[in-house]
BALOBA-1460 file (C-alpha; in Angstrom, 3 decimals):
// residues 207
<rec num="1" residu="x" x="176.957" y="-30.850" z="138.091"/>
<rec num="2" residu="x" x="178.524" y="-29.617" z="134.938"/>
<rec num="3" residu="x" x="181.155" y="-27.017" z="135.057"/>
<rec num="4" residu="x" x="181.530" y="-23.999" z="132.956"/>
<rec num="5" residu="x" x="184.035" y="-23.988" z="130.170"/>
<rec num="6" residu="x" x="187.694" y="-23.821" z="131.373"/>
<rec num="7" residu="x" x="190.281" y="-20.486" z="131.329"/>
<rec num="8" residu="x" x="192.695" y="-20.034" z="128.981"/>
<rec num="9" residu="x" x="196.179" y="-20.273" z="130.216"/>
<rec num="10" residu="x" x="198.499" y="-17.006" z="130.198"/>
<rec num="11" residu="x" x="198.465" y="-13.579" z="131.016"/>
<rec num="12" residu="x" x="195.408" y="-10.755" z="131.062"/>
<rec num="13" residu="x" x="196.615" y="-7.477" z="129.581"/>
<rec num="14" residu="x" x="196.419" y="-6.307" z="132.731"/>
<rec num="15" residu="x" x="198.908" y="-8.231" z="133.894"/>
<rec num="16" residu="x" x="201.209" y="-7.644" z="130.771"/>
<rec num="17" residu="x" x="200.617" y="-3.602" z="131.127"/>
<rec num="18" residu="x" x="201.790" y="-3.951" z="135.323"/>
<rec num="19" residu="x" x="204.833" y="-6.043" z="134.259"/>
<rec num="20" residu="x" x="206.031" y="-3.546" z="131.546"/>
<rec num="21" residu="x" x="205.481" y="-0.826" z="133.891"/>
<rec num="22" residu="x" x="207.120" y="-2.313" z="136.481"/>
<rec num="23" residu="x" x="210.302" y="-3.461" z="134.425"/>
<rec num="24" residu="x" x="210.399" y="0.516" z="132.842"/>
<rec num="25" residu="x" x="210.962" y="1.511" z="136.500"/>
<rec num="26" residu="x" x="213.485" y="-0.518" z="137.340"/>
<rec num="27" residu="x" x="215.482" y="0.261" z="134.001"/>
<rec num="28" residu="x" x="214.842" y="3.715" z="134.879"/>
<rec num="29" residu="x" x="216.773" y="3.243" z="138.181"/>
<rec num="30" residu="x" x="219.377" y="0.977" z="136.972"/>
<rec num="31" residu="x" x="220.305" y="3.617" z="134.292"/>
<rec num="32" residu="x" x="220.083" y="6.315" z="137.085"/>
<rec num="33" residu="x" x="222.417" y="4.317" z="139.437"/>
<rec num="34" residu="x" x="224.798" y="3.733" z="136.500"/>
<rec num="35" residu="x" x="225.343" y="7.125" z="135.393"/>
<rec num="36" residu="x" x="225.672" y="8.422" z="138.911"/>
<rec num="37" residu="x" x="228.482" y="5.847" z="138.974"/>
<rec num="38" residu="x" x="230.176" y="6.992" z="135.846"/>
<rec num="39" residu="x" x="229.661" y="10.481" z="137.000"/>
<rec num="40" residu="x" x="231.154" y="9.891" z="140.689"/>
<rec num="41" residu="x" x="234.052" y="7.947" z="138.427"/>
<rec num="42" residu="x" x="235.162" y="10.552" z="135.942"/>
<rec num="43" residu="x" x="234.284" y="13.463" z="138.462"/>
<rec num="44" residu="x" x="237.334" y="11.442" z="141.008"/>
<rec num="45" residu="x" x="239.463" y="10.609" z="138.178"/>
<rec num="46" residu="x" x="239.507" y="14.188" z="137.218"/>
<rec num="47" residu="x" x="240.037" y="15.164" z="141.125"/>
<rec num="48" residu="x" x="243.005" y="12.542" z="141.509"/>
<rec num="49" residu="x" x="244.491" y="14.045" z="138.102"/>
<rec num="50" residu="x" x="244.563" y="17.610" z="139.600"/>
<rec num="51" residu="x" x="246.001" y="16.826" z="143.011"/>
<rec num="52" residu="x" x="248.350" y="14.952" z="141.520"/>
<rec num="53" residu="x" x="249.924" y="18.101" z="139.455"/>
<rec num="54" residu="x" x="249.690" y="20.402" z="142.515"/>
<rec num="55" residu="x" x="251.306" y="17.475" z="144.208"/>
<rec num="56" residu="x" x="254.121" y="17.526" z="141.671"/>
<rec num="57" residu="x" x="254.413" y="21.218" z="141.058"/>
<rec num="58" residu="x" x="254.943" y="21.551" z="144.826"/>
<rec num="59" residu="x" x="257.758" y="18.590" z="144.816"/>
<rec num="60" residu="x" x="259.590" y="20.823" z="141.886"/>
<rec num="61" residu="x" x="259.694" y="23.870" z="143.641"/>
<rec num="62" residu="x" x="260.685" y="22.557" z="146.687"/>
<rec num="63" residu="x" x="263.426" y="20.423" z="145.473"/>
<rec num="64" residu="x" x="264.907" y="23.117" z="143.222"/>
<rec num="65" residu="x" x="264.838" y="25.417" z="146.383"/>
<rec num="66" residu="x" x="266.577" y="22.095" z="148.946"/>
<rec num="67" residu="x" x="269.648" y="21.747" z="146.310"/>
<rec num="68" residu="x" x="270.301" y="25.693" z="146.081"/>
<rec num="69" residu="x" x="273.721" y="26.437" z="145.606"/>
<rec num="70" residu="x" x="275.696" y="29.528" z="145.437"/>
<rec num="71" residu="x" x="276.783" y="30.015" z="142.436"/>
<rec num="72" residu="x" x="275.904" y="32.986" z="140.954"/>
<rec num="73" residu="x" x="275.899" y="33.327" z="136.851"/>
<rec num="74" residu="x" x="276.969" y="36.070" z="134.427"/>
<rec num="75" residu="x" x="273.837" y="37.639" z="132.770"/>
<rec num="76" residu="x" x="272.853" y="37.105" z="128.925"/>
<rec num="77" residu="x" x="274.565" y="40.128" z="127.955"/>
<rec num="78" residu="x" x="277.912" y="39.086" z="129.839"/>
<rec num="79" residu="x" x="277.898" y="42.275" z="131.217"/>
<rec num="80" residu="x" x="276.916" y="41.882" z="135.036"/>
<rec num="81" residu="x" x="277.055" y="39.249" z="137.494"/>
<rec num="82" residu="x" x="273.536" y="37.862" z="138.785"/>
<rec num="83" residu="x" x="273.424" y="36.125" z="142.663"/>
<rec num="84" residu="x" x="272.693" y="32.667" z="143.023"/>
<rec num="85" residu="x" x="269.425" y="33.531" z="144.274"/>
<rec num="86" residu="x" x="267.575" y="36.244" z="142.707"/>
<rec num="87" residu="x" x="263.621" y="37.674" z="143.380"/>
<rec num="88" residu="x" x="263.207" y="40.752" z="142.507"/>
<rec num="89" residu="x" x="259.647" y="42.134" z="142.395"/>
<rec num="90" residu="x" x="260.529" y="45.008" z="139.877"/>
<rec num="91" residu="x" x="261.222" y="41.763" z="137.047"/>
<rec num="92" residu="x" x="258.147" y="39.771" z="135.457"/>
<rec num="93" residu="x" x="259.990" y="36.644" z="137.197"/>
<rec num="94" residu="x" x="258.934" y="35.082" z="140.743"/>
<rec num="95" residu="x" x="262.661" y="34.075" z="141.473"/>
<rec num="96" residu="x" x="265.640" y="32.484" z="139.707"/>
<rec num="97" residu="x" x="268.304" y="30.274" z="141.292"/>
<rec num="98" residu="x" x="271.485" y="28.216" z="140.923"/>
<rec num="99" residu="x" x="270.304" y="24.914" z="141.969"/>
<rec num="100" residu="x" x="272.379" y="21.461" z="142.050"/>
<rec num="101" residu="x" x="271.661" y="17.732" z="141.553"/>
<rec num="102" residu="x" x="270.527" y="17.969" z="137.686"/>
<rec num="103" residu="x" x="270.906" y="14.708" z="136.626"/>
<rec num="104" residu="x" x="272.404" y="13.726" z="134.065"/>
<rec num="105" residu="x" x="271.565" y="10.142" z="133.169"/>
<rec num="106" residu="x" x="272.288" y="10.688" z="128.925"/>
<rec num="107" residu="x" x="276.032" y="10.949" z="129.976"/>
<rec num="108" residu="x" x="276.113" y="14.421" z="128.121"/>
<rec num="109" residu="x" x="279.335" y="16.769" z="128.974"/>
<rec num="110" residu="x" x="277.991" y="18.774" z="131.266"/>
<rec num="111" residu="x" x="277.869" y="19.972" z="134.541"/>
<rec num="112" residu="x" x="275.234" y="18.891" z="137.173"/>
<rec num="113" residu="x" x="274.028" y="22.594" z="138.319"/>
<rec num="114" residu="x" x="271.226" y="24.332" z="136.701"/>
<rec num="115" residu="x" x="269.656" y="27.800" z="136.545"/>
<rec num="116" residu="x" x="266.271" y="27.716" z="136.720"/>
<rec num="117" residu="x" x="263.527" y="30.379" z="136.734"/>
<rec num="118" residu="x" x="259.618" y="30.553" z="138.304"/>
<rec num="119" residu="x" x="257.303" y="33.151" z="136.672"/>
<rec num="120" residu="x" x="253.305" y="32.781" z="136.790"/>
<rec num="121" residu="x" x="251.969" y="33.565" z="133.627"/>
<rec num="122" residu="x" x="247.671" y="33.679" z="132.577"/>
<rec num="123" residu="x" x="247.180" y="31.868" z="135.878"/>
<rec num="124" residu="x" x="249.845" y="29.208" z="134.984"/>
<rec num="125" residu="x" x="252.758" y="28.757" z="137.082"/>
<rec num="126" residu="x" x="255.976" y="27.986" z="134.420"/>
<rec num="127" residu="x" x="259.622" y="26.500" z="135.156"/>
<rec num="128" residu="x" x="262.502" y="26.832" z="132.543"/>
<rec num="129" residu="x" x="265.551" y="25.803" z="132.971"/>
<rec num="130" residu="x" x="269.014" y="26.814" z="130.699"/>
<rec num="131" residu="x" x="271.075" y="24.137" z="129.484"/>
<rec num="132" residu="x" x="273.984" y="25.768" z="130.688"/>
<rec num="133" residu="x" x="274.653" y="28.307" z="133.411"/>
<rec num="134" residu="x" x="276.378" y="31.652" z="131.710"/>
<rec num="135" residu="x" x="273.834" y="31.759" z="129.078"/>
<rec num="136" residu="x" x="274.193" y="34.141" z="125.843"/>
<rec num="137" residu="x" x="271.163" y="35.205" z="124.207"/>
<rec num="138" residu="x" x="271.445" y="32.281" z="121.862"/>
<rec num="139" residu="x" x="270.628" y="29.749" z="124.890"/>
<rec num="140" residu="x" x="267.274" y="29.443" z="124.940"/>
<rec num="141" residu="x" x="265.975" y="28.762" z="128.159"/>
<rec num="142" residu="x" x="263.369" y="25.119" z="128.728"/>
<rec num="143" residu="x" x="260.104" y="26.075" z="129.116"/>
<rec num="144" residu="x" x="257.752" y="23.718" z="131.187"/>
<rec num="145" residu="x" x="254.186" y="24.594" z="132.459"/>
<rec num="146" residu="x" x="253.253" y="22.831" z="135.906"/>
<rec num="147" residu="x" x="250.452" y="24.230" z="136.955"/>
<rec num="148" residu="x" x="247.190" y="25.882" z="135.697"/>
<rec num="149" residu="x" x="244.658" y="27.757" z="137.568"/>
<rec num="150" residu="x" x="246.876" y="29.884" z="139.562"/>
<rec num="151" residu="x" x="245.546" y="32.552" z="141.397"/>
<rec num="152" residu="x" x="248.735" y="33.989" z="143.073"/>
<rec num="153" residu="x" x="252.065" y="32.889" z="144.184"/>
<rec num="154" residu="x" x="253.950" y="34.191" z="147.226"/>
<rec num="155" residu="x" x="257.583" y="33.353" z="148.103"/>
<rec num="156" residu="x" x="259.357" y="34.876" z="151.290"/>
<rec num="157" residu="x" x="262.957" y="34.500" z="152.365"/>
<rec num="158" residu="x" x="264.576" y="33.727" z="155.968"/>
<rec num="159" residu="x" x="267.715" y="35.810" z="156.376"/>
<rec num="160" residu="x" x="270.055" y="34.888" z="158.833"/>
<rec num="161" residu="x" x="268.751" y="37.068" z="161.254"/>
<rec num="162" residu="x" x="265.564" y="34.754" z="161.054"/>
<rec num="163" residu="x" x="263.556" y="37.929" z="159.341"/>
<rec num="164" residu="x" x="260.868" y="37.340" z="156.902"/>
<rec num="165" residu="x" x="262.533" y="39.334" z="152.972"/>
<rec num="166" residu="x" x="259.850" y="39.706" z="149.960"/>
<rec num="167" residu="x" x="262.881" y="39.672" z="148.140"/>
<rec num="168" residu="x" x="266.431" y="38.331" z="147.742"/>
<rec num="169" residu="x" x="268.893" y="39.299" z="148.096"/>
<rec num="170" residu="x" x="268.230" y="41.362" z="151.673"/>
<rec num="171" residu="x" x="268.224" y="45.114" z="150.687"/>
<rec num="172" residu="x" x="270.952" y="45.562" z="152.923"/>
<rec num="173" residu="x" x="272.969" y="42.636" z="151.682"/>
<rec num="174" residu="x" x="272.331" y="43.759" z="147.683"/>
<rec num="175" residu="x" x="274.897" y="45.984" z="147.215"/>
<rec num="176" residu="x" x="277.927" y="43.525" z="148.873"/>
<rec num="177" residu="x" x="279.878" y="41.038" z="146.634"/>
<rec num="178" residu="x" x="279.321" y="38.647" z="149.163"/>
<rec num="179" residu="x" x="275.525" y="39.073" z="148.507"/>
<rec num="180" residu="x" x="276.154" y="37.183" z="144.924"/>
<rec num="181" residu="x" x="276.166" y="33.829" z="146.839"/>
<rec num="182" residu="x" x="274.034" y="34.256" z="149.495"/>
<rec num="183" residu="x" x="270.876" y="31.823" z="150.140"/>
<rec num="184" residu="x" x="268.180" y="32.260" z="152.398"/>
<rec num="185" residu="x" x="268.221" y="29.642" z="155.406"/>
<rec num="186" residu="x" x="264.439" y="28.571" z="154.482"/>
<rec num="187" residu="x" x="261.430" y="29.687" z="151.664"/>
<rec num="188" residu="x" x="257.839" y="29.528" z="152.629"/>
<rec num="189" residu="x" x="255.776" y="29.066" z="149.593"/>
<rec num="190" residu="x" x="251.927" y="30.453" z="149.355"/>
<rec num="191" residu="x" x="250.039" y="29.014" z="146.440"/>
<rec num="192" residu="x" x="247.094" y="30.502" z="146.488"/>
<rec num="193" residu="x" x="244.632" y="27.655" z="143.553"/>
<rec num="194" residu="x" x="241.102" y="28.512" z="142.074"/>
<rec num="195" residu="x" x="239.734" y="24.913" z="143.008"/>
<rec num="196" residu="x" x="242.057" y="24.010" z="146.141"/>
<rec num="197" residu="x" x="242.653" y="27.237" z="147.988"/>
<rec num="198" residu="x" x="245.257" y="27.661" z="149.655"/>
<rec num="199" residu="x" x="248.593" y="25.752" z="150.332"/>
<rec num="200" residu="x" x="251.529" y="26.607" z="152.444"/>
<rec num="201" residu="x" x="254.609" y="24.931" z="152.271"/>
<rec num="202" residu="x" x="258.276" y="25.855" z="153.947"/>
<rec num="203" residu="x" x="261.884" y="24.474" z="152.989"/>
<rec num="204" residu="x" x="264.598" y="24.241" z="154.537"/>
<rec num="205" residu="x" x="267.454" y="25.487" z="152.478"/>
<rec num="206" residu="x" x="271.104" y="23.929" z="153.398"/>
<rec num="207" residu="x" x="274.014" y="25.325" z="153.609"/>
């Protein structure tokens, strides 16, 4: 019996169309899965970035508030004496303060205490620092931003009664000499962050 003539070898179009479909799918999902992965990567990147400057923003302030010392400093003017410690809500500033430990790895001639000074500004919380302690008005003062998106700030102050102060010096102890060098025995700090909420930290001051 004869057979009929035989098929030629290869693919129907069919076959071809099925195949391209199939391989558009998977593309489609590979490309999916890949830019969810450079998503999730730059989205945590960012995340680590920010927690890392609320991380360090917090180590400042508590450091400058562990190495308070009591030393207060003449004003700009050189007319009045300001205490070591000073938070007064009628100024624009959150609190200023003597604090030690400034290091001073240059060598310069210098002393190793600083005065430095908190305000929140736009949302941004700002440290500056003078480069030396009785300042004149021709000192000007080290300006560093650490952290944006500040909602609000709090600071309160332990007497030595163990009594909560929104400011410092106590209002009883403000008018006394001795008030110049008083510090609180501890700070509890309220930052109060658009993306992170809230954070509460409390130091220990020495002395």
């Amino acid at each position: 019996m004869s057979r009929g003539p035989a098929r030629a070898a290869g693919f129907t179009l069919i076959e071809v169309l099925v195949s391209v479909f199939l391989l558009s799918v998977l593309s489609a999902f590979a490309y999916q899965t890949l830019d969810y992965v450079r998503k999730s990567r730059e989205s945590t990147s960012v995340a680590y970035q920010r927690l890392r400057e609320v991380e360090l923003a917090v180590h400042t302030l508590v450091t400058d508030f562990e190495q308070a010392e009591p030393r207060p400093v003449r004003d700009v003017l050189g007319t009045s004496v300001v205490p070591a410690v000073l938070a007064d809500p009628r100024t624009t500033n959150l609190v200023s303060l003597t604090r030690g430990g400034w290091p001073n790895s240059a060598g310069l001639p210098r002393g190793t205490l600083q005065r430095v000074t908190y305000r929140l500004e736009n949302g941004t919380l700002v440290r500056e620092h003078l480069t030396v302690l009785d300042a004149t008005l021709a000192n000007a003062p080290v300006r560093r931003e650490l952290l944006k998106d500040v909602v609000s700030i709090g600071l309160r102050y332990m007497d030595t009664s163990r009594s909560w102060q929104d400011t410092w010096p106590p209002a009883l102890a403000a008018a006394t000499t001795a008030s110049l060098t008083l510090r609180p025995m501890a700070v509890e700090i309220v930052l109060e962050l658009r993306d992170l909420g809230r954070i509460v930290r409390l130091v220990e001051v020495p002395g």
